[in-house]
N, C-alpha and C positions, 0 to 999 in steps of 0.2 A: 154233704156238699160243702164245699172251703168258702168262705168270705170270698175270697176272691174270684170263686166259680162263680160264687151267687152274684159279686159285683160285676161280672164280666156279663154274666147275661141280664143285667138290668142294665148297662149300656148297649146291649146289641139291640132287647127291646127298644131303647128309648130312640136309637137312629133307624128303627121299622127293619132291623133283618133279625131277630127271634122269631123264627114261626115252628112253635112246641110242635114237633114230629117225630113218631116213635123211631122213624129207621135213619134220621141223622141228628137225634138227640137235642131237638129247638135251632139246630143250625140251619142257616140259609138256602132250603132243597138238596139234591144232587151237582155235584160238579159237574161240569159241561166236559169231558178229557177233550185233549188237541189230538187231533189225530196224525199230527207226528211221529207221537212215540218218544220224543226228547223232552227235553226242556226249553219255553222257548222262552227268549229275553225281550223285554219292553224299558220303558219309562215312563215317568208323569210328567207331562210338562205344561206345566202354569200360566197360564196366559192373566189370568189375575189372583192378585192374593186377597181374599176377606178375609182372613185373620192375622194379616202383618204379622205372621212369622215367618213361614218358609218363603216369601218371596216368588218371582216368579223366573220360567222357561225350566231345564231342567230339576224339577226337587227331591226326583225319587228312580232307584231302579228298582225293579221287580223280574221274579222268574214268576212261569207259570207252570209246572208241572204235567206230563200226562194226565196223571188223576183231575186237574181241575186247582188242585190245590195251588197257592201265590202267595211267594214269601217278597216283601215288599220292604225297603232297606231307600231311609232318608236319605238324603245329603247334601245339606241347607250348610253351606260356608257361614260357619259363625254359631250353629246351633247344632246343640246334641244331638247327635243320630242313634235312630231308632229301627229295630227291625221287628214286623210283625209278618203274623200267616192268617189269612185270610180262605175263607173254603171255596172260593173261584171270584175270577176275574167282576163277576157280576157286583160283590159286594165291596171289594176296592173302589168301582166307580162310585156306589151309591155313597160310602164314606168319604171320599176324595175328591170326585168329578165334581159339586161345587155348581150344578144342574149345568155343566158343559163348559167350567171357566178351565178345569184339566183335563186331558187328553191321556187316552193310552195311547202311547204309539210304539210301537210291535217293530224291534229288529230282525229275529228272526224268523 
């Protein structure tokens, strides 16, 4: 396993979504799929910022995939943007939502 593996799941432990299981490898359960069948588009939007970066109202968009899987793409005017993949919607909020100060809210 890479440094980097190992660093990436002592930060998943340390925000409580590592939970070691053989059939998705210590990742956060199964995906929930959308039963769309597309891709469906959301954002974050901030009603307060605790870490006086990103600021607040919209700071992020995201897809959600059939499978569950969410690729999640900054965009804070004035700060480096960053795009991450998360294994469903469930662990974006837990990292993000901020015990309810961000919002998903689902365009399509």
């Amino acid at each position: 396993m890479s440094n980097f593996t190992n660093w990436a799941k002592a930060e998943l432990e340390r925000a409580g979504l590592f939970k070691p299981d053989s059939d998705y490898d210590g990742m956060l359960g199964p995906a929930m799929p959308n039963t769309e069948l597309k891709p469906l588009r959301f954002y974050l939007h901030r009603d307060e910022d605790e870490s006086g970066v990103s600021g607040t109202g919209l700071v992020a968009h995201g897809v959600e995939f059939p499978d569950g899987t969410v690729v999640l793409h900054w965009c804070v005017p004035g700060v480096p943007s960053g795009t991450t993949i998360y294994t469903n919607i469930h662990a974006v909020r837990k990292v993000h939502g901020h015990n309810g100060k961000t919002q998903v809210v689902w365009l399509d």
